[in-house]
C-alpha positions as CSV (number, residue, x, y, z in Angstrom):
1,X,13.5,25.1,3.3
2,X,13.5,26.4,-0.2
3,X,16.2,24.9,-2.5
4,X,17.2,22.7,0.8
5,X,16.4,20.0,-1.9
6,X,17.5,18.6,-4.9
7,X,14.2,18.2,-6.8
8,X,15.3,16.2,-10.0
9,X,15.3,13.3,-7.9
10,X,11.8,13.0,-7.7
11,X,11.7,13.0,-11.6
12,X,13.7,9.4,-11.9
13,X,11.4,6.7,-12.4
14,X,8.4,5.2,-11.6
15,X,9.1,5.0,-7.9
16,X,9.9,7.8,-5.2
17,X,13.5,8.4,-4.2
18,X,14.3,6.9,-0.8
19,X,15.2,9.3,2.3
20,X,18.8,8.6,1.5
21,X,18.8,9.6,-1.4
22,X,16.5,13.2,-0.3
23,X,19.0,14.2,2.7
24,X,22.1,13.6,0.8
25,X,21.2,16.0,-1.6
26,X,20.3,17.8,1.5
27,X,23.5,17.9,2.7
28,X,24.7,20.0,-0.6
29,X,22.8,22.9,0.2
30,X,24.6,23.9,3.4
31,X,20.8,23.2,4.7
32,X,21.3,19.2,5.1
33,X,22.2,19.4,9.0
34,X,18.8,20.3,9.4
35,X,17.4,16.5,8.2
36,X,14.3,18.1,9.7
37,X,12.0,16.1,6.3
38,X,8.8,15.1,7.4
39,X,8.1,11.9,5.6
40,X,4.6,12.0,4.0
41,X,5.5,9.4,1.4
42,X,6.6,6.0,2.6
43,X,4.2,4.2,4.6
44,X,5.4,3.2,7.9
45,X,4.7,2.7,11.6
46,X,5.9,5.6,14.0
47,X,4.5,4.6,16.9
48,X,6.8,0.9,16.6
49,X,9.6,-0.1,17.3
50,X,9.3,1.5,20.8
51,X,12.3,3.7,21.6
52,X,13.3,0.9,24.2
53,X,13.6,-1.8,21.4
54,X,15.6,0.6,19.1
55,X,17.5,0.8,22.1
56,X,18.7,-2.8,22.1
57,X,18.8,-2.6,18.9
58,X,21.7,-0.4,18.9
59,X,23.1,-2.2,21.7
60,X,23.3,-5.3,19.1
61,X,24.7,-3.4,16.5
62,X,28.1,-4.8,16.5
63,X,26.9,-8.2,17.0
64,X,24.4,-7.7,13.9
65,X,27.2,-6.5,11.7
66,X,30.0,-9.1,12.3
67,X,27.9,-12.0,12.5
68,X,26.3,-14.2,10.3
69,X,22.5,-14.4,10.7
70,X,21.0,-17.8,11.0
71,X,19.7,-20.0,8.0
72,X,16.3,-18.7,6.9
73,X,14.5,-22.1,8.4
74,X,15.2,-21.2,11.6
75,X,14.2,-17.5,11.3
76,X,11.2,-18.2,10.0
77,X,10.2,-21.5,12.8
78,X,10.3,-19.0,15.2
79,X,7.7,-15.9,13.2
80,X,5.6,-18.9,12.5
81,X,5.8,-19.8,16.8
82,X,5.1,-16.0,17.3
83,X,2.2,-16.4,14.8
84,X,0.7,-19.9,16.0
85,X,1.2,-21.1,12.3
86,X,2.8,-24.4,11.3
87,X,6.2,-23.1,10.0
88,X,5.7,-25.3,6.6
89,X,3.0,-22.6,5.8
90,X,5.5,-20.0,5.6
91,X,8.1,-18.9,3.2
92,X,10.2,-15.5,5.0
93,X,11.6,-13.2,1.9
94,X,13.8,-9.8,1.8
95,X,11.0,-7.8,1.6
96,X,7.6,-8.4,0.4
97,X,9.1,-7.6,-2.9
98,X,11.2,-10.6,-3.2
99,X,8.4,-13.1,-2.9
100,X,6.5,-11.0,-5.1
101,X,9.0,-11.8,-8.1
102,X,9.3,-15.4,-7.0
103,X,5.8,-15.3,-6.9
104,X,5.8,-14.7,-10.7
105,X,8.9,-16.5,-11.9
106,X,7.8,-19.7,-10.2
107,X,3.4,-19.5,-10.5
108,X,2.5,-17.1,-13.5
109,X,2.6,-19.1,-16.3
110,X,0.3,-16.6,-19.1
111,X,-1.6,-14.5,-17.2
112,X,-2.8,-12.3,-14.5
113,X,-5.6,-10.0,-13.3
114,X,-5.3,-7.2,-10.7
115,X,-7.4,-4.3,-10.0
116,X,-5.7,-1.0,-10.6
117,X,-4.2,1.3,-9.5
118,X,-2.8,-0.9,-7.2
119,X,1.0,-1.5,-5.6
120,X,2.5,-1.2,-8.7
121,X,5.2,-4.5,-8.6
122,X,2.2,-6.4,-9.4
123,X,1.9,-5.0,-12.6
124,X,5.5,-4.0,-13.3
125,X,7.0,-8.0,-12.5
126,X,4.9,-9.7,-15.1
127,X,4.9,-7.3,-17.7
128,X,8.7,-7.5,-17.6
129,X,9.0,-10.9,-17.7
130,X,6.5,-11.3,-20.7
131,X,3.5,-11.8,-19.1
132,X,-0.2,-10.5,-19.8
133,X,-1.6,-8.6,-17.3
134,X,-5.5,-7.9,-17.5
135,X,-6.6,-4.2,-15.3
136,X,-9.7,-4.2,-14.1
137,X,-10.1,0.1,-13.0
138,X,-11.5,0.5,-9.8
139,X,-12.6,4.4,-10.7
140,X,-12.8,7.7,-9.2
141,X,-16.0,8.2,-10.5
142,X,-17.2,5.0,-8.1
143,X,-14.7,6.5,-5.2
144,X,-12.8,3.7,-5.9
145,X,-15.4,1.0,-5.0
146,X,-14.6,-2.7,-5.5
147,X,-16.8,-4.9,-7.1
148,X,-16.1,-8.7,-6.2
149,X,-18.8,-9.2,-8.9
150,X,-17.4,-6.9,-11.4
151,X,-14.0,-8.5,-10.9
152,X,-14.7,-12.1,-11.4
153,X,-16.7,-11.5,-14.0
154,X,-13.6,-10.0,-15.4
155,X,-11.2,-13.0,-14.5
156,X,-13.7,-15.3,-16.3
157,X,-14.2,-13.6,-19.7
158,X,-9.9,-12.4,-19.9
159,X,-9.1,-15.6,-19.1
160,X,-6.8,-14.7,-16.6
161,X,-5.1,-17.1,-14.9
162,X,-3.7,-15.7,-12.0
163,X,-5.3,-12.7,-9.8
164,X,-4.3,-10.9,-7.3
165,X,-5.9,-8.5,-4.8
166,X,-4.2,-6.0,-2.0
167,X,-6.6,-5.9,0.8
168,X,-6.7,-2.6,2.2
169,X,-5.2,-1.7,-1.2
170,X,-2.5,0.4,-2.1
171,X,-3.1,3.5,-2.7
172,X,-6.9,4.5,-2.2
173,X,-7.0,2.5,1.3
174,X,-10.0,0.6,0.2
175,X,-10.7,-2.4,2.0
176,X,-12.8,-5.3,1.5
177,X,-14.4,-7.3,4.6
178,X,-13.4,-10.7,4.9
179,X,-16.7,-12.9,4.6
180,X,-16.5,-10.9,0.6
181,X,-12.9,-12.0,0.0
182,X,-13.5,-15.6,1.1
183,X,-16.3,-15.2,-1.6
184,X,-14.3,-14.1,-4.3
185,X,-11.6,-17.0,-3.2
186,X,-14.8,-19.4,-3.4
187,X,-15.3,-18.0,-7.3
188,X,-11.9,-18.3,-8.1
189,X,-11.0,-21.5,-6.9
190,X,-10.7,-22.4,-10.8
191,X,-7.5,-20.3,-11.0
192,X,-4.0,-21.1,-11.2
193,X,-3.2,-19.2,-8.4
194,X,-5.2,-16.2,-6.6
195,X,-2.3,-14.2,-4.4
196,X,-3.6,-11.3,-1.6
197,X,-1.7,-9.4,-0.9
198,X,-2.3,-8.2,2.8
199,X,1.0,-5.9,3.6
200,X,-1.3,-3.2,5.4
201,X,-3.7,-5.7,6.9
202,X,-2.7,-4.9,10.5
203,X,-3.6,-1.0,10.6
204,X,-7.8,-2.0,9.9
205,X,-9.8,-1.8,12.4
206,X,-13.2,-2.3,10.9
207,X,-13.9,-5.6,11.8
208,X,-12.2,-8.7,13.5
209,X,-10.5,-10.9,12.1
210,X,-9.3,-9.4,9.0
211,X,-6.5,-11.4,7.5
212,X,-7.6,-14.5,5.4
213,X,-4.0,-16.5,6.1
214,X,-5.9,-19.3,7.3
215,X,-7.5,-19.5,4.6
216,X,-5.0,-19.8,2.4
217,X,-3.5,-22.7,4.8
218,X,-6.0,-25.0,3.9
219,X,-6.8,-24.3,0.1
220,X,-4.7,-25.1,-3.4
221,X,-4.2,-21.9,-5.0
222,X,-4.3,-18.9,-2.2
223,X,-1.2,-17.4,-1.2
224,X,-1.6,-14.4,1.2
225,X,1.6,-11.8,1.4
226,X,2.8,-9.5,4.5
227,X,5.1,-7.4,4.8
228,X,6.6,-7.0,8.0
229,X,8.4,-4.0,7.5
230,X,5.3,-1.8,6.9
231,X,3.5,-3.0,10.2
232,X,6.7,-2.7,12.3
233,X,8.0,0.6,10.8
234,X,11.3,-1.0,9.6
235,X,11.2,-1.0,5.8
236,X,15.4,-0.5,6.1
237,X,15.1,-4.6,7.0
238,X,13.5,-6.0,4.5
239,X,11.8,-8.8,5.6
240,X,8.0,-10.1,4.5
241,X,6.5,-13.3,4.3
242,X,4.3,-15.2,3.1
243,X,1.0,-18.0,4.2
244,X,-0.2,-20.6,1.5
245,X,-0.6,-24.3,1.9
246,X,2.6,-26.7,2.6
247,X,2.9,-27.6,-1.0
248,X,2.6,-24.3,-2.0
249,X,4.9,-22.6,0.4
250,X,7.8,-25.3,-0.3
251,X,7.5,-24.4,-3.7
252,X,8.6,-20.9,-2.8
253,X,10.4,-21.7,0.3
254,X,13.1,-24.3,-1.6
255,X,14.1,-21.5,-4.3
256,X,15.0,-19.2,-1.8
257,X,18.8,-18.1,-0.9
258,X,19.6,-20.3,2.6
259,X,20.8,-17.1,4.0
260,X,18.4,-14.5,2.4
261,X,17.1,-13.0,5.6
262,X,19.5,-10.5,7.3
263,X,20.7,-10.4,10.9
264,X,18.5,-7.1,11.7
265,X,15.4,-9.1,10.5
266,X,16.6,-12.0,12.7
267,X,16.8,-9.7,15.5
268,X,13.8,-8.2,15.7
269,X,11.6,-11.7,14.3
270,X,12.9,-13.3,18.1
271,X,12.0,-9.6,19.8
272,X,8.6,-9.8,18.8
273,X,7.2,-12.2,21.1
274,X,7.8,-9.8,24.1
275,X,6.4,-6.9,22.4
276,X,3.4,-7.4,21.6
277,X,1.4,-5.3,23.5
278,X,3.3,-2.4,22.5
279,X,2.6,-3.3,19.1
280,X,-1.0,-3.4,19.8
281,X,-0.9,-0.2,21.0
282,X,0.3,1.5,18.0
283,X,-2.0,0.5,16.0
284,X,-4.8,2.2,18.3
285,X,-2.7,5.1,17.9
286,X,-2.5,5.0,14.3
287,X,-6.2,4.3,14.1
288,X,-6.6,7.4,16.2
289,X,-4.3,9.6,14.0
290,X,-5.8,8.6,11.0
291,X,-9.2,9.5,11.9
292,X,-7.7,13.3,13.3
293,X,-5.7,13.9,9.9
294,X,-8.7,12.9,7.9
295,X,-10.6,15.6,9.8
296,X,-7.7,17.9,9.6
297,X,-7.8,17.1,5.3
298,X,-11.1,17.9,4.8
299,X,-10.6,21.3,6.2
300,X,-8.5,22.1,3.4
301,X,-10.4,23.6,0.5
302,X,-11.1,22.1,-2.8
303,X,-9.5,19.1,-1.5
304,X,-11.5,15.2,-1.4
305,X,-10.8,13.2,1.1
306,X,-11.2,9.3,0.6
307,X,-11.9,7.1,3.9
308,X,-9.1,4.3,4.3
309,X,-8.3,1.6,6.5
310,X,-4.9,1.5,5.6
311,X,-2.0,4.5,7.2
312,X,-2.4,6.3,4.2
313,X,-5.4,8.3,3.2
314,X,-6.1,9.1,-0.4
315,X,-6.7,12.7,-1.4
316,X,-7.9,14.4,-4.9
317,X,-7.1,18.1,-5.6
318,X,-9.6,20.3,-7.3
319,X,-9.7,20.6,-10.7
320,X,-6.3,22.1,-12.2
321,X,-4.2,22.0,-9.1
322,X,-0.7,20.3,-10.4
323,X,0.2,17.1,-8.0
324,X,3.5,17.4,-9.5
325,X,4.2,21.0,-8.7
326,X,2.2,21.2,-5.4
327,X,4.5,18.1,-4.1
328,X,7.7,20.1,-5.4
329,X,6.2,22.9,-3.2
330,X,5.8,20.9,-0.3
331,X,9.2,19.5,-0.4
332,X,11.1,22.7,-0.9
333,X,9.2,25.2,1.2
334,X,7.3,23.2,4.1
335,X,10.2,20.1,4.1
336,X,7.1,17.7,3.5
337,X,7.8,14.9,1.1
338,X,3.8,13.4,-0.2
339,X,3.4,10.7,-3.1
340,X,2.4,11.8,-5.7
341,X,0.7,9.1,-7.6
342,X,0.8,9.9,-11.8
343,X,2.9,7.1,-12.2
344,X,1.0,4.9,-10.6
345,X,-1.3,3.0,-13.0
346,X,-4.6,3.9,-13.1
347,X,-4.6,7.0,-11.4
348,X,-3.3,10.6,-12.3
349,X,-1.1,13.5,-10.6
350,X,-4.2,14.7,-9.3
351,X,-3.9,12.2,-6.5
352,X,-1.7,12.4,-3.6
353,X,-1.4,9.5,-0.9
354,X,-0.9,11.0,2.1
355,X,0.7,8.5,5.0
356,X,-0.7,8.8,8.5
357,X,1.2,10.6,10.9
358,X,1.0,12.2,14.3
359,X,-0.7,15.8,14.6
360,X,2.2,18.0,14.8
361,X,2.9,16.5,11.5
362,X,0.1,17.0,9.9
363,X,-0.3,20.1,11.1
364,X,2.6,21.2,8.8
365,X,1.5,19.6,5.9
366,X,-2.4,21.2,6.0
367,X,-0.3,24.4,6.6
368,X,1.6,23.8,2.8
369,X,-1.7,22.6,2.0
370,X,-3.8,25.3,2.6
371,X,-1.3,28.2,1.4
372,X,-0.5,26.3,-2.0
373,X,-4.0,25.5,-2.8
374,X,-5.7,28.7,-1.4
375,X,-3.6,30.8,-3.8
376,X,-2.8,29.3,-7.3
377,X,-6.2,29.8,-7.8
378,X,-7.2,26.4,-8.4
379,X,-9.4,25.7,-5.1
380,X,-12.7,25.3,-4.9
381,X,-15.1,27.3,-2.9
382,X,-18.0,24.5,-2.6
383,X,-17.4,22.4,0.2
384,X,-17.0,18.7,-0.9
385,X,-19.8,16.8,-0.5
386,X,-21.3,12.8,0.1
387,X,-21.5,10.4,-2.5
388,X,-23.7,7.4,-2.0
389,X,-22.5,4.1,-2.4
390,X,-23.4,2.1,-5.8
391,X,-23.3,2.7,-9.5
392,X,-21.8,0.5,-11.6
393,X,-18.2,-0.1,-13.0
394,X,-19.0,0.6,-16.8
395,X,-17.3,2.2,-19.7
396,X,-13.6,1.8,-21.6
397,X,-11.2,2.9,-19.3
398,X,-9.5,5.7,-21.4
399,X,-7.5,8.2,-19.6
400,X,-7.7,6.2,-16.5
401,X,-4.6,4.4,-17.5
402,X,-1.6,6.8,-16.0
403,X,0.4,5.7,-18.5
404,X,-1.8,5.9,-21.3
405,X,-1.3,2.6,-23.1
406,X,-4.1,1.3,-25.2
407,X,-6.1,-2.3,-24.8
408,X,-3.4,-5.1,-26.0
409,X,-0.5,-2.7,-26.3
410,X,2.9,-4.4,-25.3
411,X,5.1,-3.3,-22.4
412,X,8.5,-2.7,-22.7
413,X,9.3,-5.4,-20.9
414,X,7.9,-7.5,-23.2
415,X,4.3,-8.2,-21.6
416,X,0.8,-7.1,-22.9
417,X,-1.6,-5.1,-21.2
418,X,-5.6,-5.3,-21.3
419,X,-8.2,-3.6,-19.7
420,X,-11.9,-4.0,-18.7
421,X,-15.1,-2.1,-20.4
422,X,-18.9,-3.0,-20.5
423,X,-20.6,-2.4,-17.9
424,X,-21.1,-5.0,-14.4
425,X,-22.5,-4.4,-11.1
426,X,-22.6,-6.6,-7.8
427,X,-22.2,-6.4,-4.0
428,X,-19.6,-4.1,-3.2
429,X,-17.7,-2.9,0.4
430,X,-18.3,0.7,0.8
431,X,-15.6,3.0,0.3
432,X,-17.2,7.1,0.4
433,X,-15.7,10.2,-0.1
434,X,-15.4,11.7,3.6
435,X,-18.0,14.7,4.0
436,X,-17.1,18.0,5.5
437,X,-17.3,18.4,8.9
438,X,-17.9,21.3,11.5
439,X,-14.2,22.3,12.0
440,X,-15.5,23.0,16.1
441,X,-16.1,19.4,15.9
442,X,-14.1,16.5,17.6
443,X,-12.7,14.1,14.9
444,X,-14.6,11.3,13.6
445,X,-14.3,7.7,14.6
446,X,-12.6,5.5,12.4
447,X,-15.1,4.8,9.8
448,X,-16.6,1.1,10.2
449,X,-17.2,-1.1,6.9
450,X,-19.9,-3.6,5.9
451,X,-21.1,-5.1,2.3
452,X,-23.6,-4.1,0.5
């Protein structure tokens, strides 16, 4: 694989380059044919679509390309049927990502709070269009503990008037039960607007329910987002959605494009219904492959491992390991494409986010893993060990920030930035650093959450 890619495409920007963009340059080399990239990188579904719904799907294909799709009324009347929600609670976008900029041209007036890092268009929207945007660090140190406390404490004194949450959040995989997000909603009820964003909702399996949609039905100033491409391993559709009261969702709903939704999305929205319990059962098998590749990671020395219930697990490197070079490394040798997350506010290249994938998969990324780390001198000896839940979120935030800007510091884009310091403490969800485990061991069981 070495050379097979063109690797100044992962230096363009604050986001990954897109498989397109990796196998074209691929196909340069003389080694693109292969296309044999295992996709570490963008979080997606394997197990769905089923091969028998990608098989109608291509049996559409003409019909999907000549034809118009219908209106975006009558696309979304029939998710919200599949759903058992009253259509008028729903506003259907292209991509998640649409309805997070509507979300900000339309209800963020001054200000809004977020936890970081964090899925980084709700940090990157406002600040470009003006906006202040008050980070609250959920830290390393704390493995990346969230403090509902801590936060709204925050909220209050920045007077921030919008927040938002993603719940499991992007990228640590931290997620919060519901009866504590219905408590921070209860706290912030004061707020112009408090969005969660609940895009990976689907793959926890801590505790049922999860979602807090109906929730946001029935109260002024909650709007919770999904993206459907994530759960249904179809980001090349673009289609998300959102859940918020009828007022709120017309608000979003009437500034959309009629005919924003595609033909593909349409497609699969009225397949859905009669697939359910397919669906279902890929999410088990995610849940499974996510505890084995944990397992599998913690194997790999000097490397942490950080429990998630999203399909993604967090990892840190040991001390001086490169996440820049070691995902270079991975690509060109091994044909294993990983996020590396320095961009990412909040968090440094010594973090990669790892999506969950089936075993023969992962075996060839531990394999990259394991011969990068166990000779650039850089790994650790010491097996990692347990750290106990609690401490307290404290101190100026410093070289937290990825990008390194200072308290009040303007954004290109024209927004300001500020961050939290002193010191808070509260009930918390627990979120540990995985512990080594006897490698003659079966895998553990997904990990089960609780508050403090």
């Amino acid at each position: 694989m070495a050379n097979a890619v063109d690797l100044s495409l992962l230096r363009k920007g604050a986001h990954s380059p897109s498989y397109f963009a990796l196998t074209r340059s691929m196909e340069g080399t003389g080694q693109g044919e292969q296309h044999d990239m295992v996709d570490f990188c963008i979080p997606c579904n394997p197990y769905f679509p089923t091969p028998e719904m990608f098989s109608a799907l291509q049996g559409s294909l003409e019909t999907v390309l000549k034809f118009y799709p219908s209106d975006a009324d009558t696309i979304t009347a029939e998710l919200a049927a599949t759903l058992k929600l009253n259509p008028q609670t729903l506003a259907m976008g292209n991509g998640s990502t649409e309805l997070i900029t509507w979300i900000d041209h339309l209800l963020v007036r001054e200000s809004l709070a977020t936890p970081i890092p964090t899925f980084g268009r709700w940090t990157d929207q406002p600040l470009e269009t003006g906006k202040r945007v008050d980070m609250f660090p959920v830290r390393d140190a704390d493995d990346f503990e969230f403090d509902v406390d801590a936060f709204v404490s925050f909220v209050r004194q920045r007077g921030s008037r919008v927040a938002v949450i993603c719940n499991p959040n992007n990228p640590d995989g931290g997620y919060l039960p519901r009866r504590e997000l219905i408590r921070m909603l209860d706290q912030l009820a004061h707020l112009d607007l408090v969005v969660v964003d609940e895009s990976f909702i689907d793959f926890v399996d801590a505790e049922a329910p999860t979602s807090v949609a109906d929730e946001a039905t029935i109260r002024p100033n909650v709007i919770v987002l999904k993206s459907l491409g994530k759960n249904f391993g179809l980001h090349g559709v673009r289609f998300g959605y959102l859940v918020a009261n009828p007022a709120l969702a017309r608000t979003v709903r009437q500034v959309l494009p009629k005919w924003n939704l595609n033909s593909f999305a349409e497609i699969v929205v009225f397949m859905l219904k009669h697939h359910d319990k397919a669906y279902r059962t890929s999410l088990r098998l995610l849940s499974r492959d996510r505890a084995e590749m944990s397992h599998a990671l913690i194997g790999v020395p000097g490397l942490t491992v950080y429990s998630s219930q999203a399909n993604f697990v967090l990892v840190k490197l040991p001390d001086g390991a490169d996440g820049v070079q070691l995902r270079d490394h991975l690509l060109a040798e091994h044909g294993v494409f990983v996020r590396e997350c320095g961009n990412k506010l909040g968090i440094t290249s010594q973090f990669l986010r790892l999506v969950v994938r089936p075993q023969a998969d992962v075996r060839r990324l531990v394999l990259g893993l394991h011969g990068y780390l166990g000779h650039s001198g850089t790994a650790r000896t010491a097996p990692v060990t347990g750290v106990g839940v609690g401490g307290v979120m404290n101190g100026v935030m410093g070289g937290v920030m990825g990008g390194g800007m200072p308290a009040g510091s303007a954004h290109p884009g024209g927004g300001t930035v500020t961050f939290a310091s002193g010191t808070a403490s509260g009930r918390r969800a627990r979120h540990r650093r995985l512990e080594p485990v006897d490698p003659q061991m079966p895998a553990p069981p997904p990990r089960r959450w609780a508050a403090s």
